[in-house]
C-alpha positions in Angstrom: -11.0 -4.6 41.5 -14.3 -2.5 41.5 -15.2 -4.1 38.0 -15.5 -7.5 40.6 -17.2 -6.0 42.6 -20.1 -4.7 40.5 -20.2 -7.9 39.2 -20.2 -9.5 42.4 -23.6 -7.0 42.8 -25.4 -7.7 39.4 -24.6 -11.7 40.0 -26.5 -10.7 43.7 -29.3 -9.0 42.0 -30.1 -12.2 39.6 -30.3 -14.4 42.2 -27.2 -16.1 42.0 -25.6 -17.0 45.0 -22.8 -15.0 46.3 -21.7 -14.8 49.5 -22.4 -11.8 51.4 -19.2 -11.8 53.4 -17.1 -11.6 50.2 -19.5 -8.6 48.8 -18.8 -6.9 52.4 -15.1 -7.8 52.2 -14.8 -6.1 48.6 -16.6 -3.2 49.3 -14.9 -2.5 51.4 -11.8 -3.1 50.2 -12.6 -0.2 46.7 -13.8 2.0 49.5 -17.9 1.6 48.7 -20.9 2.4 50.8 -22.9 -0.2 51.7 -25.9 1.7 50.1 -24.7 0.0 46.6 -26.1 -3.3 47.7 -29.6 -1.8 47.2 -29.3 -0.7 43.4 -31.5 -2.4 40.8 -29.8 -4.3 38.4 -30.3 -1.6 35.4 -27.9 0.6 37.7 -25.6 -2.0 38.8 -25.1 -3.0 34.9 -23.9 0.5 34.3 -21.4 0.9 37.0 -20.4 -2.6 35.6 -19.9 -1.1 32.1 -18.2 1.6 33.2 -16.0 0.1 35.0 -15.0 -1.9 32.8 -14.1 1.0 30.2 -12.2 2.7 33.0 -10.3 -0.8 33.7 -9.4 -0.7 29.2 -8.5 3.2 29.5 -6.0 2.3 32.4 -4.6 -1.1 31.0 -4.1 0.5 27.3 -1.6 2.5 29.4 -0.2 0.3 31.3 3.4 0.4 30.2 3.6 4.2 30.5 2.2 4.0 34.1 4.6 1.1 35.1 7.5 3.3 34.0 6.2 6.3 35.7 5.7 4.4 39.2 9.2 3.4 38.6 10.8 6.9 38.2 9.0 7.5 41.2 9.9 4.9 43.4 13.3 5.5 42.1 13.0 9.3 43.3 11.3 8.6 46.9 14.7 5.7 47.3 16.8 8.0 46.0 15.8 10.5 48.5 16.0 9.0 51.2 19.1 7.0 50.9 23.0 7.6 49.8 22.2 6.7 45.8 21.3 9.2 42.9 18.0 8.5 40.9 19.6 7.4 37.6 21.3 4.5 39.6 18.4 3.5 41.5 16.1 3.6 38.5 18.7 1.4 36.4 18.6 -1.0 39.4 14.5 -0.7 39.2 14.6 -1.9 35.7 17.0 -4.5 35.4 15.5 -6.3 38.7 12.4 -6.3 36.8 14.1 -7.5 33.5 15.5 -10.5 35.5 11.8 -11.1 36.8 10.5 -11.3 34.0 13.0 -13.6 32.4 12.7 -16.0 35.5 9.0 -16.2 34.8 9.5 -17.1 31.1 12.4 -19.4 31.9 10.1 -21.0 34.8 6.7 -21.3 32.4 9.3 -22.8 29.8 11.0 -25.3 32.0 7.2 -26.5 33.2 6.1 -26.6 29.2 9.3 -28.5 28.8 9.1 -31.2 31.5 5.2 -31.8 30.4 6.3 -32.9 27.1 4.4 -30.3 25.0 7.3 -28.0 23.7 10.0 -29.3 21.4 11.8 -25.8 19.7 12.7 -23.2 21.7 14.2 -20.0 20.2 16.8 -18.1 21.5 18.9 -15.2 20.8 22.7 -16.1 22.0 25.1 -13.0 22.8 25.4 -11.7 19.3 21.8 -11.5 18.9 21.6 -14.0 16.6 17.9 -16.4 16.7 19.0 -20.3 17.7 16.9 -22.7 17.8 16.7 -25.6 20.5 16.0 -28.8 20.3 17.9 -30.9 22.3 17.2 -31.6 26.2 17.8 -29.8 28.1 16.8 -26.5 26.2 17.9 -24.0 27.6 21.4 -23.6 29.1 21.5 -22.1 32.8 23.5 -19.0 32.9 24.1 -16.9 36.3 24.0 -13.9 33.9 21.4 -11.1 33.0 
Protein backbone atom coordinates (compact mmCIF):
# COMPACT_ATOMS: atom_id res chain seq x y z
CA UNK A 1 0.00 0.00 0.00
CA UNK A 2 2.62 2.81 0.65
CA UNK A 3 4.24 1.91 -2.80
CA UNK A 4 0.51 3.46 -4.14
CA UNK A 5 0.75 5.97 -2.29
CA UNK A 6 4.09 7.37 -3.40
CA UNK A 7 3.01 6.87 -6.59
CA UNK A 8 -0.15 8.50 -6.04
CA UNK A 9 2.45 11.62 -4.97
CA UNK A 10 4.99 11.56 -7.93
CA UNK A 11 1.77 11.15 -10.42
CA UNK A 12 0.65 14.59 -8.14
CA UNK A 13 3.93 16.21 -8.68
CA UNK A 14 3.83 15.77 -12.66
CA UNK A 15 0.78 17.26 -13.00
CA UNK A 16 -1.36 14.53 -13.49
CA UNK A 17 -4.58 14.61 -12.05
CA UNK A 18 -5.21 12.73 -8.97
CA UNK A 19 -7.71 13.39 -6.71
CA UNK A 20 -6.81 14.83 -3.47
CA UNK A 21 -9.36 13.03 -1.43
CA UNK A 22 -7.91 9.64 -2.41
CA UNK A 23 -4.20 11.01 -1.58
CA UNK A 24 -5.82 12.16 1.89
CA UNK A 25 -7.67 8.82 2.24
CA UNK A 26 -4.30 6.75 1.59
CA UNK A 27 -2.23 8.61 3.69
CA UNK A 28 -3.90 8.19 5.95
CA UNK A 29 -4.61 4.95 5.80
CA UNK A 30 -0.15 3.85 5.79
CA UNK A 31 -0.18 6.19 8.67
CA UNK A 32 1.73 9.37 6.76
CA UNK A 33 1.95 13.07 7.58
CA UNK A 34 0.48 15.33 5.50
CA UNK A 35 3.90 17.03 5.15
CA UNK A 36 4.69 14.35 2.29
CA UNK A 37 2.47 16.19 -0.12
CA UNK A 38 5.14 18.90 -0.26
CA UNK A 39 8.26 16.80 -1.48
CA UNK A 40 9.77 17.50 -4.81
CA UNK A 41 9.53 14.86 -7.11
CA UNK A 42 13.47 13.69 -6.85
CA UNK A 43 12.38 12.80 -3.13
CA UNK A 44 9.09 11.30 -3.85
CA UNK A 45 10.90 9.01 -6.67
CA UNK A 46 13.07 7.64 -3.94
CA UNK A 47 10.51 6.71 -1.34
CA UNK A 48 8.85 5.25 -4.53
CA UNK A 49 11.94 3.08 -5.19
CA UNK A 50 12.31 2.11 -1.99
CA UNK A 51 9.21 1.08 -1.41
CA UNK A 52 9.09 -0.89 -3.90
CA UNK A 53 12.30 -2.96 -2.88
CA UNK A 54 10.75 -3.22 0.60
CA UNK A 55 7.39 -4.55 -1.16
CA UNK A 56 10.09 -7.55 -3.33
CA UNK A 57 11.96 -8.17 0.11
CA UNK A 58 8.53 -8.97 1.83
CA UNK A 59 6.77 -10.85 -1.22
CA UNK A 60 10.05 -13.10 -1.83
CA UNK A 61 8.94 -14.23 1.59
CA UNK A 62 5.73 -14.52 1.40
CA UNK A 63 5.13 -18.22 1.99
CA UNK A 64 7.26 -18.26 5.18
CA UNK A 65 5.30 -15.29 6.56
CA UNK A 66 1.87 -16.86 5.57
CA UNK A 67 2.78 -19.93 7.55
CA UNK A 68 4.10 -18.02 10.39
CA UNK A 69 0.77 -15.83 10.75
CA UNK A 70 -0.86 -19.15 10.70
CA UNK A 71 0.98 -20.78 13.64
CA UNK A 72 0.07 -17.71 15.28
CA UNK A 73 -3.43 -17.40 14.72
CA UNK A 74 -3.45 -21.09 15.52
CA UNK A 75 -1.78 -20.28 19.02
CA UNK A 76 -3.99 -17.01 19.97
CA UNK A 77 -7.40 -19.73 18.90
CA UNK A 78 -5.87 -22.27 20.61
CA UNK A 79 -5.56 -20.18 23.63
CA UNK A 80 -8.41 -18.97 24.08
CA UNK A 81 -10.70 -21.81 23.30
CA UNK A 82 -11.13 -25.78 24.34
CA UNK A 83 -8.65 -27.02 21.13
CA UNK A 84 -4.81 -27.70 21.21
CA UNK A 85 -2.57 -25.79 18.59
CA UNK A 86 -1.68 -28.76 16.33
CA UNK A 87 -5.54 -29.24 15.69
CA UNK A 88 -6.31 -25.80 15.18
CA UNK A 89 -3.37 -25.23 12.84
CA UNK A 90 -4.33 -28.49 10.81
CA UNK A 91 -7.78 -26.89 10.48
CA UNK A 92 -5.90 -23.50 9.39
CA UNK A 93 -4.32 -25.24 6.57
CA UNK A 94 -6.77 -27.43 5.11
CA UNK A 95 -9.49 -24.47 5.15
CA UNK A 96 -6.99 -22.72 3.16
CA UNK A 97 -6.19 -25.78 0.88
CA UNK A 98 -10.04 -26.02 0.08
CA UNK A 99 -9.87 -22.13 -0.78
CA UNK A 100 -7.59 -22.35 -2.91
CA UNK A 101 -8.92 -25.34 -4.83
CA UNK A 102 -12.35 -23.52 -5.02
CA UNK A 103 -10.59 -20.64 -6.70
CA UNK A 104 -8.89 -22.87 -9.31
CA UNK A 105 -11.98 -24.93 -9.80
CA UNK A 106 -14.02 -21.54 -10.08
CA UNK A 107 -11.32 -19.74 -12.63
CA UNK A 108 -11.52 -23.18 -14.53
CA UNK A 109 -15.21 -23.59 -14.74
CA UNK A 110 -15.30 -19.66 -16.12
CA UNK A 111 -12.28 -20.67 -18.73
CA UNK A 112 -14.42 -23.67 -19.48
CA UNK A 113 -17.85 -22.08 -20.12
CA UNK A 114 -15.98 -19.26 -22.34
CA UNK A 115 -14.94 -21.80 -24.75
CA UNK A 116 -11.17 -21.25 -24.48
CA UNK A 117 -9.93 -24.45 -22.56
CA UNK A 118 -10.24 -27.89 -23.99
CA UNK A 119 -7.57 -30.29 -21.70
CA UNK A 120 -7.62 -30.14 -18.28
CA UNK A 121 -5.17 -32.21 -16.14
CA UNK A 122 -5.88 -33.92 -13.16
CA UNK A 123 -4.39 -36.08 -10.73
CA UNK A 124 -7.18 -38.81 -9.63
CA UNK A 125 -6.72 -40.57 -6.01
CA UNK A 126 -3.67 -42.58 -6.87
CA UNK A 127 -1.85 -39.66 -8.00
CA UNK A 128 -1.86 -40.55 -11.30
CA UNK A 129 -1.98 -37.24 -14.18
CA UNK A 130 -5.58 -37.63 -16.31
CA UNK A 131 -6.31 -35.70 -18.80
CA UNK A 132 -9.89 -34.19 -19.60
CA UNK A 133 -11.47 -33.64 -22.44
CA UNK A 134 -14.88 -34.29 -22.32
CA UNK A 135 -17.70 -31.77 -20.95
CA UNK A 136 -18.09 -31.43 -18.33
CA UNK A 137 -14.36 -31.50 -17.05
CA UNK A 138 -14.09 -31.75 -14.08
CA UNK A 139 -16.17 -34.09 -11.89
CA UNK A 140 -17.87 -32.39 -8.64
CA UNK A 141 -16.76 -34.16 -5.56
CA UNK A 142 -17.93 -33.02 -1.86
CA UNK A 143 -14.27 -34.12 -0.90
CA UNK A 144 -10.94 -32.35 0.02
Amino acid sequence: MPSIVWSLLVSKAKGRKVSSRFIARSLKKVNLLAEVRGYDEATLQERLKSAYQEYYKIKSNAKELRQTALENLAEAIAASGNMTQEKMLKALREREAKRNQARKIRYLRGKIHTGSTTMVTTQDAQGNKIELTNYPLLPITSEG
